[in-house]
C-alpha positions as CSV (number, residue, x, y, z in Angstrom):
1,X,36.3,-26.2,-3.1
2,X,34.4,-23.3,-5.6
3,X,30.8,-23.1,-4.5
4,X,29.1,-23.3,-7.9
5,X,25.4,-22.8,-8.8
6,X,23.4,-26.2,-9.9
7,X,20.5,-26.3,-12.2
8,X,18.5,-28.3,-13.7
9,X,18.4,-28.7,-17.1
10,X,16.2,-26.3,-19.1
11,X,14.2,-27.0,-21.8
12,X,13.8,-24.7,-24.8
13,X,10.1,-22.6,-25.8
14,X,7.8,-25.3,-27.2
15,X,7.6,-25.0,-30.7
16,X,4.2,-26.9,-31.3
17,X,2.4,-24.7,-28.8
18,X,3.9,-21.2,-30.2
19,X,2.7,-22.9,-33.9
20,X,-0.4,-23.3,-32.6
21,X,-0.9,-20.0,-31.0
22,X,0.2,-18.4,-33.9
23,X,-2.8,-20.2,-35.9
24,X,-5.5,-18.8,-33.5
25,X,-4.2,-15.0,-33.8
26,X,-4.0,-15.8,-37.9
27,X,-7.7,-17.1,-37.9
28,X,-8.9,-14.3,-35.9
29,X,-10.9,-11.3,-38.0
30,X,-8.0,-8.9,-38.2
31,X,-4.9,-7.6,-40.4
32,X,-2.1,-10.8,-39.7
33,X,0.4,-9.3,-37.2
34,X,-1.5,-6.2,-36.9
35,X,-1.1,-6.3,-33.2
36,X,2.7,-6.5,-33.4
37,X,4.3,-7.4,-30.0
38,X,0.5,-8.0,-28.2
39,X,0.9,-11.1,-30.7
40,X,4.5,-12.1,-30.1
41,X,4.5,-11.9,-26.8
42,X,1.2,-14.1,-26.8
43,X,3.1,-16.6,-28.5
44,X,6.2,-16.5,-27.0
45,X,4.3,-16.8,-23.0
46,X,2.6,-20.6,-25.2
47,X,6.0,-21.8,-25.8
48,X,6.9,-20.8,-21.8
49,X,3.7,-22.4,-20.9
50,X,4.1,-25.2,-23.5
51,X,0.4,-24.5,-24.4
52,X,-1.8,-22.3,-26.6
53,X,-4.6,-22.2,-24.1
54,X,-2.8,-19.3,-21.9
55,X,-4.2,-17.9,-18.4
56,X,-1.9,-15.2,-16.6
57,X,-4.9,-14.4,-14.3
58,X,-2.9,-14.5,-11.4
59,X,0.2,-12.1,-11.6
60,X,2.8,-11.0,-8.9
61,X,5.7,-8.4,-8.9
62,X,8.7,-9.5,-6.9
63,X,10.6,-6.7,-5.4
64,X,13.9,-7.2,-3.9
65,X,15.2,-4.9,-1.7
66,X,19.0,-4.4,-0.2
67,X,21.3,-1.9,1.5
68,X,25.0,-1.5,-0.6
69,X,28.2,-0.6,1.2
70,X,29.3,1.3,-2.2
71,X,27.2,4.0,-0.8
72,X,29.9,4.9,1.9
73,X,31.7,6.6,-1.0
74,X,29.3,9.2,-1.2
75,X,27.7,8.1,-4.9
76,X,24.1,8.3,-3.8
77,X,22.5,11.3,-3.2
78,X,20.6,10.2,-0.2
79,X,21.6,7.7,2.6
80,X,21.0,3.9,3.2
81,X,18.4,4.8,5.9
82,X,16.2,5.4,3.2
83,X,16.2,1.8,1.6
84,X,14.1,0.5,4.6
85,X,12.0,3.4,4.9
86,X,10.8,2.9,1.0
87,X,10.5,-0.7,1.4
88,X,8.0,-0.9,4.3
89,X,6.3,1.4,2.5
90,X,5.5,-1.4,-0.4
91,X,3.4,-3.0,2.0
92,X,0.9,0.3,2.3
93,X,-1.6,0.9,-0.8
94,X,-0.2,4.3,-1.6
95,X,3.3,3.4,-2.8
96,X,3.7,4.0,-6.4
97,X,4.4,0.1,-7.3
98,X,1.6,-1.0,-5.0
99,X,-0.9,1.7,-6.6
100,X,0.2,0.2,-10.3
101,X,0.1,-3.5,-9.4
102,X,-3.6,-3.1,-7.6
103,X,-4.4,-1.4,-10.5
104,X,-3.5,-4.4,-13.3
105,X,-4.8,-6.9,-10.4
106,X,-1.6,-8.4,-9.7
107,X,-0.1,-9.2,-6.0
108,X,3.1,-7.6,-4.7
109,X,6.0,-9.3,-2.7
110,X,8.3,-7.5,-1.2
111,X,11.3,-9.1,0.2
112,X,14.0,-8.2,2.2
113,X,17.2,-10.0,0.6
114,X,19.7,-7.4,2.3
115,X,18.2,-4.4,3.7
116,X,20.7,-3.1,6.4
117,X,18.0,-3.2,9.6
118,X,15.5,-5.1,10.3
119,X,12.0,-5.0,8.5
120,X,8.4,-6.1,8.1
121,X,8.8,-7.4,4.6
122,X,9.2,-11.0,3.8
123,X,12.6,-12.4,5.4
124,X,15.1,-13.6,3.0
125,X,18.0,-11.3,4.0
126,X,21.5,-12.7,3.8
127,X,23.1,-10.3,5.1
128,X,22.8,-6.9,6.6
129,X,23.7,-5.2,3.2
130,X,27.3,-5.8,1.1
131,X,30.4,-4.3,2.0
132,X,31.8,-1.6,0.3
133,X,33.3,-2.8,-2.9
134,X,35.7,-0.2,-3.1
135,X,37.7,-1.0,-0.4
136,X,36.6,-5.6,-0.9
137,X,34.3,-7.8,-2.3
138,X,30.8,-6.9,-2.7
139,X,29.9,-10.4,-1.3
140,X,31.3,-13.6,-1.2
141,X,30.8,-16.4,-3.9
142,X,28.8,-18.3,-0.8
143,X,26.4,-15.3,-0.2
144,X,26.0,-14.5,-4.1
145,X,25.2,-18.2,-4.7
146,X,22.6,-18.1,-2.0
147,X,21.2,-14.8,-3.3
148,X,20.7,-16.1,-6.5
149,X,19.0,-19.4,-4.8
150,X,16.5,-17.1,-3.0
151,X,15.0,-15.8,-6.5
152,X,14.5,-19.1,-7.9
153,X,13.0,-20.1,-4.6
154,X,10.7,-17.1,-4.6
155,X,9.6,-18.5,-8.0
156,X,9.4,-22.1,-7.1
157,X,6.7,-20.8,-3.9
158,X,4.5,-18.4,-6.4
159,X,4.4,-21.4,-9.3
160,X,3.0,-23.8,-6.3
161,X,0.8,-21.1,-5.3
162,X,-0.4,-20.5,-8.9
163,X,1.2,-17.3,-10.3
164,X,1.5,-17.6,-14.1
165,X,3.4,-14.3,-14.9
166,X,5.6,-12.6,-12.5
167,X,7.5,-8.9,-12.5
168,X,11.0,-8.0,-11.4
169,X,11.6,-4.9,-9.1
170,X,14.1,-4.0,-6.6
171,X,14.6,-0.9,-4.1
172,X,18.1,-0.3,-2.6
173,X,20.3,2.8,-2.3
174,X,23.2,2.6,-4.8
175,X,22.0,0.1,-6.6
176,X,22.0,2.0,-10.0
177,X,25.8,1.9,-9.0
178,X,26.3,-1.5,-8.6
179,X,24.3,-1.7,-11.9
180,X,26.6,0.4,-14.1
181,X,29.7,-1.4,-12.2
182,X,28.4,-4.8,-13.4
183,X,26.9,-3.5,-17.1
184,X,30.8,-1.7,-17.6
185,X,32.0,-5.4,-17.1
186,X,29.6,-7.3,-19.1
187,X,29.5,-4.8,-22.3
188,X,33.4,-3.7,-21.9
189,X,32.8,-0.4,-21.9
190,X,34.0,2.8,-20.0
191,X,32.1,3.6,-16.9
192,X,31.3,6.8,-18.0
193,X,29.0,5.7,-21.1
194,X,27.6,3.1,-18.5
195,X,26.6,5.5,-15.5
196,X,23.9,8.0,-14.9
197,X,23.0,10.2,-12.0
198,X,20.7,7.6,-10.4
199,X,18.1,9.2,-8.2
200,X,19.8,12.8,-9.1
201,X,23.6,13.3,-8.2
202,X,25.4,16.3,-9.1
203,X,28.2,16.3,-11.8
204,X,30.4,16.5,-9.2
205,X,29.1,13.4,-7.3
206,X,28.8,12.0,-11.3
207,X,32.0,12.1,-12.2
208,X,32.9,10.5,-8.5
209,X,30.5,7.5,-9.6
210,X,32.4,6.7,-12.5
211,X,35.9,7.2,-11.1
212,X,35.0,4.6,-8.2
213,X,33.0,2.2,-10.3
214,X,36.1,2.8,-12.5
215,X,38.6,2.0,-10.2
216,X,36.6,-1.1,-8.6
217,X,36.8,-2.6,-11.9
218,X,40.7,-2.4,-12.3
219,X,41.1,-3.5,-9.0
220,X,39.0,-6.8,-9.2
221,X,38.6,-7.9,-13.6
222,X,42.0,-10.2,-13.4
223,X,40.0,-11.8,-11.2
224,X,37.0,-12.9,-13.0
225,X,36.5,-16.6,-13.8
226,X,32.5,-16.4,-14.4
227,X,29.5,-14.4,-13.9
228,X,29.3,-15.1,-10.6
229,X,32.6,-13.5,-9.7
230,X,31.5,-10.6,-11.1
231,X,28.2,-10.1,-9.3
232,X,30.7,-10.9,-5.8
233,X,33.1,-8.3,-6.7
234,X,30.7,-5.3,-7.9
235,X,27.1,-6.2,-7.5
236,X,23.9,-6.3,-5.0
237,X,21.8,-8.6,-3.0
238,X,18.7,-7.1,-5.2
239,X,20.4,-8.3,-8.7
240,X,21.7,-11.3,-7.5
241,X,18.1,-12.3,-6.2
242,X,16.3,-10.7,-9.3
243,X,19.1,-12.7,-11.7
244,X,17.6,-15.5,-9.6
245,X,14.1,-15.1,-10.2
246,X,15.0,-15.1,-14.0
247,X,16.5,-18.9,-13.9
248,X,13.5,-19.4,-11.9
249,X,11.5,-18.5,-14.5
250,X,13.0,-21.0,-16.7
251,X,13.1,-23.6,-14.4
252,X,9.0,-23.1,-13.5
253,X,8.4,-22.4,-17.1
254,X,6.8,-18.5,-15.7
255,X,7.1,-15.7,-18.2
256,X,9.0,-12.7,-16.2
257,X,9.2,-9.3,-17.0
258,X,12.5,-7.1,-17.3
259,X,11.9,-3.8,-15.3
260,X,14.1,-0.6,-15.7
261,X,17.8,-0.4,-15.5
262,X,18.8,-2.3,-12.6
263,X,16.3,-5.0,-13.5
264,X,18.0,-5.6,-17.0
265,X,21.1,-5.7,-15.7
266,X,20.1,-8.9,-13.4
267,X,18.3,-10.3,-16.8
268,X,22.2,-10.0,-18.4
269,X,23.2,-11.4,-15.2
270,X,20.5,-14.6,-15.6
271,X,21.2,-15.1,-19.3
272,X,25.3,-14.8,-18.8
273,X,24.9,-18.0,-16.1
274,X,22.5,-19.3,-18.3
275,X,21.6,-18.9,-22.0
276,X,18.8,-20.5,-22.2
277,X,16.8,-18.2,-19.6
278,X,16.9,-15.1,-22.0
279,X,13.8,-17.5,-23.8
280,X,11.9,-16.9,-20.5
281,X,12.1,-13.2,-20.5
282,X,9.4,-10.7,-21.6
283,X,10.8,-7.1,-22.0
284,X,8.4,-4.0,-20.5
285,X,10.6,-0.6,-21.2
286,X,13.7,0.7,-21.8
287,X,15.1,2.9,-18.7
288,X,16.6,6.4,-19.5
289,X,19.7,5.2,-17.6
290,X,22.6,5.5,-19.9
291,X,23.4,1.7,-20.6
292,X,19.7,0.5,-20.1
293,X,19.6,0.5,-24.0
294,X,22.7,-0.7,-24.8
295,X,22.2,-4.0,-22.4
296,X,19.0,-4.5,-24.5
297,X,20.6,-4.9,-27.3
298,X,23.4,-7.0,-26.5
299,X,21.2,-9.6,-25.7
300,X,19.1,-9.0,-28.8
301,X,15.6,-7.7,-27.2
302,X,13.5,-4.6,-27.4
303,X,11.2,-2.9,-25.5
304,X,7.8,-2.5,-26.4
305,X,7.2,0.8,-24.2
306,X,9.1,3.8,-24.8
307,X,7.7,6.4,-21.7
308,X,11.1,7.6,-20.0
309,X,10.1,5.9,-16.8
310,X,13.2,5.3,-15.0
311,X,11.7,4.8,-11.0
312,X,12.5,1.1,-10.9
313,X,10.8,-0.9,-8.2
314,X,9.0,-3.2,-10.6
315,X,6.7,0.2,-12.1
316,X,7.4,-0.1,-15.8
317,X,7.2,-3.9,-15.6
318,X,3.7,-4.0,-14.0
319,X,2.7,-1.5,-17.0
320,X,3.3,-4.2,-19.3
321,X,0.9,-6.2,-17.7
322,X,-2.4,-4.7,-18.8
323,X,-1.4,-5.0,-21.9
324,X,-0.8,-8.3,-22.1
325,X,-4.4,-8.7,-20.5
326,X,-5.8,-6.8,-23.4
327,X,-3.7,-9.4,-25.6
328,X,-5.5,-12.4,-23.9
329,X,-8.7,-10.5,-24.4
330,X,-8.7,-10.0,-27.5
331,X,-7.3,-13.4,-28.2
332,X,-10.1,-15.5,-26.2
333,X,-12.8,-13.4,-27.6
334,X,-12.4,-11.8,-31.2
335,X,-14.7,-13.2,-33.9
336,X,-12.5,-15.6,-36.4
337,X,-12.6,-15.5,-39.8
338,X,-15.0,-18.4,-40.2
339,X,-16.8,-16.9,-38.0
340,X,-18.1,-13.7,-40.1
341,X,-17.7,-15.9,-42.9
342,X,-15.0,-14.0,-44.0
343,X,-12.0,-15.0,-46.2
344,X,-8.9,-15.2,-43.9
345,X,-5.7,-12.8,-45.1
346,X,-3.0,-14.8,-46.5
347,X,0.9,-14.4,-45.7
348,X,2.7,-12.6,-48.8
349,X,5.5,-14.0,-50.0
């Protein structure tokens, strides 16, 4: 029997709280919509939260981390070893998403989901990395179903522990591969528009990333019943998980922010095996990777922060968060209208 993917039933943003939440920024003492996306964004976390009084106090980046057979074919420029060796560094103070998330006072989790030894980050590994998808599967429907259980999982354990906002990140070696393998197959389009040089490959080892993300994809697309096959054929433990902690999202009512490239890609991958989870979804920057863009907006979002960040690992995701703090700020505290006994600015018609 096909292994299938069972949730529960998700309901929409609730339109009474994002009403109200829109009344309290129009009766506080500035220009209406002058704050732009601070304001949107506001409203949009009251119709996750299905409230106007919002609190993301306690805020968490989830990074998932994996090995990827792919990189046998020589399209990374360093080697797997070096997945582990970033990882564990997450749980030191002087890794770059570690320095940013102490910074916005959120907590980091990082969680080994496929990393190809053993580690000292938290154990949710499914296999010892995925097989090299020129030569087979990625994965099999089994271990991509269970990779995608993990994220909600992770998300069901911070929502009992009291997170309110989380972050996607991921660290794996060839994973910007498996990223333009699975945004070629979800935008139809050539590999080449789809594929950049990751960490920094030469045009040589360029041009051998597209012609084996190329080739993968003739060998495997008249295979494709769902999503799902896709993400088995050509994808990552890291997607798979952080496609998983998007439907978690949904299903835990938590806001969750898109990171980079590869983080986007798992978003497309959420929203493809379920629409509604794109509702959930709060969008931080837009990568410099080729098709980071172009994924954005097919599913009809756009990125706040424009800042050519393209490290991944959660970085440009936990950026967003301060100003989201600044949002609440502002919204808890500003004088109203009635307060400075000021006439309140009317919508024009």
């Amino acid at each position: 029997m096909r292994e299938e993917l069972h949730l529960p039933e998700i309901r929409g943003l609730n339109q009474e709280a994002m009403e109200k939440c829109r009344e309290n920024w129009n009766s506080i003492a500035i220009p209406l919509h002058s704050l732009g996306k601070m304001q949107d964004y506001l409203i949009q976390i009251a119709g996750i939260m299905e409230t106007d009084k919002i609190s993301i106090d306690k805020k968490g980046l989830l990074i998932l981390c994996a090995d990827n057979g792919i990189v046998e074919e020589g399209v990374t420029q360093s080697g797997q070893e070096v997945t582990a060796l970033i990882s564990e560094n997450f749980l030191s103070d002087r890794a770059t998403a570690a320095v940013l998330c102490k910074k916005a006072g959120a907590d980091l989790f990082a969680v080994d989901i496929g990393i190809a030894t053993d580690t000292r980050l938290i154990q949710r590994k499914i296999s010892y990395g995925t097989k090299n998808f020129r030569k087979e599967p990625a994965m099999t429907r089994e271990q991509a179903i269970r990779a995608l259980q993990t994220g909600i999982d992770l998300v069901r354990e911070r929502s009992e522990e009291g997170y309110r906002l989380l972050a996607t990140g991921e660290m794996g070696i060839g994973n910007t591969t498996t990223s333009s393998a699975l945004a070629s197959i979800y935008l139809k389009m050539d590999p080449e528009r789809m594929t950049g040089r990751g960490a920094g490959l030469t045009t040589a080892g360029l041009k051998k990333k597209v012609e084996v993300i190329r080739e993968a994809i003739e060998k495997y697309e008249s295979g494709f019943e769902d999503t799902i096959d896709m993400l088995c054929a050509v994808g990552g433990y890291d997607i798979a998980g952080m496609a998983g902690v998007f439907l978690g999202g949904a299903i835990y009512r938590i806001p969750v922010v898109i990171d980079g490239f590869i983080s986007t890609v798992a978003a497309m991958t959420a929203a493809r095996i379920c629409p509604a989870a794109k509702e959930f979804m709060l969008v931080s920057h837009v990568s410099k990777e080729p098709a980071a863009s172009l994924l954005l907006e097919a599913m009809g979002l756009e990125a706040p922060l424009h800042m050519d960040m393209c490290l991944g690992e959660g970085t440009g995701a936990v950026v967003l968060f301060p100003i989201l703090d600044m949002a609440c700020e502002v919204y808890y505290k500003m004088s109203t209208f009635d307060e400075i006994h000021l006439d309140a600015y009317q919508p024009l018609l």
